[in-house]
C-alpha positions as CSV (number, residue, x, y, z in Angstrom):
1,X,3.4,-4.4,-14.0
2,X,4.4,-7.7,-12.0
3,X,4.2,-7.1,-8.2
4,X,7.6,-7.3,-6.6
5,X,8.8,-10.1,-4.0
6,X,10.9,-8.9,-1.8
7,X,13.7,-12.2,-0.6
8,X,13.7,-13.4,2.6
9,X,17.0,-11.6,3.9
10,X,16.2,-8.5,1.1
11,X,15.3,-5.2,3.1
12,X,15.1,-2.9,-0.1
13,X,11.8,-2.1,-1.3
14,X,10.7,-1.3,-5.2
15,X,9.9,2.9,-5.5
16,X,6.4,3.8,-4.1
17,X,5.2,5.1,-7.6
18,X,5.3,1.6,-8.7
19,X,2.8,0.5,-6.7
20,X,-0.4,-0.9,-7.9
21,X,-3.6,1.5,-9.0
22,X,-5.5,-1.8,-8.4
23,X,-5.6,-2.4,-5.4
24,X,-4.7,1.3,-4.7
25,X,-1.2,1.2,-2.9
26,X,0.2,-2.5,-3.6
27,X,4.1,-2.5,-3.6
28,X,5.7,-5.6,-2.6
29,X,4.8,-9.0,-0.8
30,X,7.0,-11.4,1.0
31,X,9.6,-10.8,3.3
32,X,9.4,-10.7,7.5
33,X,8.5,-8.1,10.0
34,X,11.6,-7.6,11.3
35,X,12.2,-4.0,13.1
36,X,14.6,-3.7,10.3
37,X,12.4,-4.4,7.5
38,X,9.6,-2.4,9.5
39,X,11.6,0.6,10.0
40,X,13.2,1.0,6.5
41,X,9.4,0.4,4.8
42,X,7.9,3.4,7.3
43,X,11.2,5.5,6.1
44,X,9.8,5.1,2.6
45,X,6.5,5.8,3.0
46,X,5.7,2.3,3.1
47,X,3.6,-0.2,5.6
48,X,2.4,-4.0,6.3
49,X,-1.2,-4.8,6.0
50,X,-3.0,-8.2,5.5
51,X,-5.0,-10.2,6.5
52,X,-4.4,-13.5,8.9
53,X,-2.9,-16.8,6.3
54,X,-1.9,-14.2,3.3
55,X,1.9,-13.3,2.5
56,X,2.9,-10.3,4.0
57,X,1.8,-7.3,1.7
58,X,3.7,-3.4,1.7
59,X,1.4,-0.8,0.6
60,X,1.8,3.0,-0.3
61,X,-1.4,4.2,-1.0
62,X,-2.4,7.0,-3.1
63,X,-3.8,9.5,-1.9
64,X,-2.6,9.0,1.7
65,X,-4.6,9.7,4.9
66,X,-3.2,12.2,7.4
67,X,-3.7,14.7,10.0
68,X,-2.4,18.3,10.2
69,X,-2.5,18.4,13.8
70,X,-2.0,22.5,13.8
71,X,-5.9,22.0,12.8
72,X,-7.0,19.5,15.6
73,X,-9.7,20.7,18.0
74,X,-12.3,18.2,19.3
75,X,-15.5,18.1,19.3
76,X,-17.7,19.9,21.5
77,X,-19.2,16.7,22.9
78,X,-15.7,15.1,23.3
79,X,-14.3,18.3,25.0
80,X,-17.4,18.2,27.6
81,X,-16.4,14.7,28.9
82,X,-12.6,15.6,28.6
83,X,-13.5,18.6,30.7
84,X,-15.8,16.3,33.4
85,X,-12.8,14.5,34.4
86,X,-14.2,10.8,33.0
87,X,-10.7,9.8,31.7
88,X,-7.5,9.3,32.8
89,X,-4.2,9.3,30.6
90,X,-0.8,7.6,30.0
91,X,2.2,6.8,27.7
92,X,4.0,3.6,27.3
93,X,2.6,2.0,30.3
94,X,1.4,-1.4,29.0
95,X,2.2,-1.0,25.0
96,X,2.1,-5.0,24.4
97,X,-1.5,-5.0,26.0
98,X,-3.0,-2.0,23.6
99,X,-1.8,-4.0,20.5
100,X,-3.6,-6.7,22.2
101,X,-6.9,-5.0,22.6
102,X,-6.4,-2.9,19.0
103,X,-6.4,-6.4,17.3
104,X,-10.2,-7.2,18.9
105,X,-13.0,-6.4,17.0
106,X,-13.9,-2.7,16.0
107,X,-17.4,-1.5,15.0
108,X,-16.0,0.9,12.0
109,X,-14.0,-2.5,10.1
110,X,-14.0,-6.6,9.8
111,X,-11.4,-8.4,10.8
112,X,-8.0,-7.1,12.0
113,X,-4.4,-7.6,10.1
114,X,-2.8,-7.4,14.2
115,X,-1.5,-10.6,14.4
116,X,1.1,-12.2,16.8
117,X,3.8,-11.4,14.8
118,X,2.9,-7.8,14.3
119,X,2.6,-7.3,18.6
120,X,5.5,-9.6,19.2
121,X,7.9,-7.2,16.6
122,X,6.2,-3.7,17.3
123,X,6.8,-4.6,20.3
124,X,10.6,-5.1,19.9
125,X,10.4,-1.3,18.3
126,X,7.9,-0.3,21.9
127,X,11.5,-1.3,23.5
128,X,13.8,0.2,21.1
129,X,11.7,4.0,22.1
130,X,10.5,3.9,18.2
131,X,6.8,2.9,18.6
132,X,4.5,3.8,21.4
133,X,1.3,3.7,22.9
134,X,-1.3,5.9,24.5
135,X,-3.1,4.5,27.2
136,X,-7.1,5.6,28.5
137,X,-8.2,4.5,32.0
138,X,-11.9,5.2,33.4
139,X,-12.5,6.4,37.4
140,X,-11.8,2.4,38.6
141,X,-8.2,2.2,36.6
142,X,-9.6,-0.1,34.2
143,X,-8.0,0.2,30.8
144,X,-10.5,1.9,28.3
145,X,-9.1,3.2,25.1
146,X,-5.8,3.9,23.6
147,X,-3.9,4.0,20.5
148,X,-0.3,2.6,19.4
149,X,1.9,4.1,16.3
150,X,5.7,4.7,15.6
151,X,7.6,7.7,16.0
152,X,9.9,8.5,13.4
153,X,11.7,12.4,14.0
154,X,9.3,14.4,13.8
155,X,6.3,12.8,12.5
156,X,3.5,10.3,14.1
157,X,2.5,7.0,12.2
158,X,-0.8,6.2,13.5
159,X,-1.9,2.2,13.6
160,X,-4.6,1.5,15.2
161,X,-7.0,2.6,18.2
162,X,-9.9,1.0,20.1
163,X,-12.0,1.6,22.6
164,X,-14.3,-0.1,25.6
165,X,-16.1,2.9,27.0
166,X,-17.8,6.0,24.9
167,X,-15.3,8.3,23.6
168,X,-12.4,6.3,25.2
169,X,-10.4,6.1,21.8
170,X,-11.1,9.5,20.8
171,X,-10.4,10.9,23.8
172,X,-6.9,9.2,23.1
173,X,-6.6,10.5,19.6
174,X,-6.9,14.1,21.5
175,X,-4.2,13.9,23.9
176,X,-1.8,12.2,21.4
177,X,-2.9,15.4,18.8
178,X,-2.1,17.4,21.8
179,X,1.5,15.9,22.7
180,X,2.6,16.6,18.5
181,X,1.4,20.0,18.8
182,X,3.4,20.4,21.7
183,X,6.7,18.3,20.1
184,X,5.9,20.2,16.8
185,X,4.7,17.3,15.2
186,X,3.3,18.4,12.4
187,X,1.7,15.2,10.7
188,X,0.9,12.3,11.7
189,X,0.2,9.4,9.1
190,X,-3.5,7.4,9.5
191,X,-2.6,5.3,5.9
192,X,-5.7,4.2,4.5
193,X,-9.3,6.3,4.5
194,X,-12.1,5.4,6.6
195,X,-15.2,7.0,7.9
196,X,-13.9,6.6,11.5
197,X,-10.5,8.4,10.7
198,X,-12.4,11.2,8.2
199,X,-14.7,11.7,11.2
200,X,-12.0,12.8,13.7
201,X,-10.5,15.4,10.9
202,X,-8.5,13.6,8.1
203,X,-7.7,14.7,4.8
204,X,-5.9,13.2,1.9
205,X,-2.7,14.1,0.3
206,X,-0.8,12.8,-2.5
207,X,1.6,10.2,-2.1
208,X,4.2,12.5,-3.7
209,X,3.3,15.1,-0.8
210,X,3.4,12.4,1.6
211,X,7.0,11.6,1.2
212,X,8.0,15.0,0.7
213,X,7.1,15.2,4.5
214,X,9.1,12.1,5.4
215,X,12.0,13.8,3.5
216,X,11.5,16.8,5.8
217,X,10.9,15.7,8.9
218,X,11.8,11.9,9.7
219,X,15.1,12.6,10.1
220,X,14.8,15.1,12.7
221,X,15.6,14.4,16.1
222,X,12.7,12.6,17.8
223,X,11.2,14.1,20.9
224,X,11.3,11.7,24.8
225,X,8.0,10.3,25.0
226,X,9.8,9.7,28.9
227,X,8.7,13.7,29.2
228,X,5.7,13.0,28.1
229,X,3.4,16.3,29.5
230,X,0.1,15.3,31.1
231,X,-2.9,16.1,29.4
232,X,-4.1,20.0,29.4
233,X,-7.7,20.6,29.2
């Protein structure tokens, strides 16, 4: 099957069962990463991933990697530090600068696909109260951990997540698993399988599953991340 181009001013993307077996999740390359094109290719089930020089390439892998976050708990070690007070915890206070820090390097993979362009137009969707960011801070307000994704109704699409101090990025992962349960999130997307993400509870799901949740629930009214309740031990 020839691998489709999408045009410069084309948003429409191929169907996700035509993407490639080989590698696992290939749809489509070409094309920008214009909030537009962003938005309508998470709508589908669909997101941007390459590496610095390449086109731009869409995958939808399958299986996909998610969280039911109905069956989050931490870990025993994680809720002893949560419980000592070590970190601190905040939404959308400095978006720009976590997609900053997510695109240094991280011990669990090489390289990072976070390029200017990808900060400079998630950021445009930070703005527009689609994507958003969970900040970590340590006892001396220095910035420690966090996460960014993109909220679409009712269902978190996980990007990336790092981390400066012990725990810092999990820590994050456990109050954003906290504010779905709370907004009745019910999933939230972490794309592609790795050790890191299996470690902090993921499962795989079909593709076909997959999109029967964005059917469901991505149309649904989005909670205010503005309301935002602090972090509950």
């Amino acid at each position: 099957m020839p691998l489709y181009r999408l045009g410069p001013i084309e948003y429409g993307f191929p169907p996700v069962d035509e993407a490639l077996d080989d590698p696992n999740g290939l749809l489509a390359v070409g094309g920008d990463l214009s909030p537009e094109r962003l938005l309508q290719a998470y709508r589908h089930g669909i997101f941007p991933w390459f590496n610095e020089d390449d086109p731009v390439c869409w995958w939808s892998p399958d299986p996909r990697c998610v969280f039911f976050t109905a069956d989050y708990k931490p870990s025993r070690s994680l809720g002893k530090r949560l419980r000592q007070g070590a970190f601190r915890f905040s939404v959308d206070r400095c978006f720009t600068e976590v997609m900053q820090a997510c695109a240094g390097p991280r011990h669990y993979a090489d390289g990072t696909w976070i390029q200017p362009d990808f900060i400079h137009n998630y950021s445009l969707l930070h703005q527009a109260g689609i994507a958003h960011s969970i900040e970590v801070w340590n006892e001396q307000d220095e910035l420690v951990g966090g996460l960014y994704g993109l909220n679409l109704g009712r269902l978190f699409f996980g990007e990336s997540m790092f981390s400066r101090q012990t725990d810092a990025s999990k820590a994050a992962f456990a109050y954003l698993m906290q504010l779905c349960q709370h907004w009745q999130i019910p999933l939230v997307d972490g794309q592609v399988e790795n050790e890191h993400l299996m470690s902090l509870g993921a499962v795989l799901i079909s593709r076909q599953e997959f999109c029967d949740w964005l059917h469901d629930h991505a149309d649904l009214p989005a909670p205010d991340w503005r309301q935002a309740p602090p972090f509950m031990l």
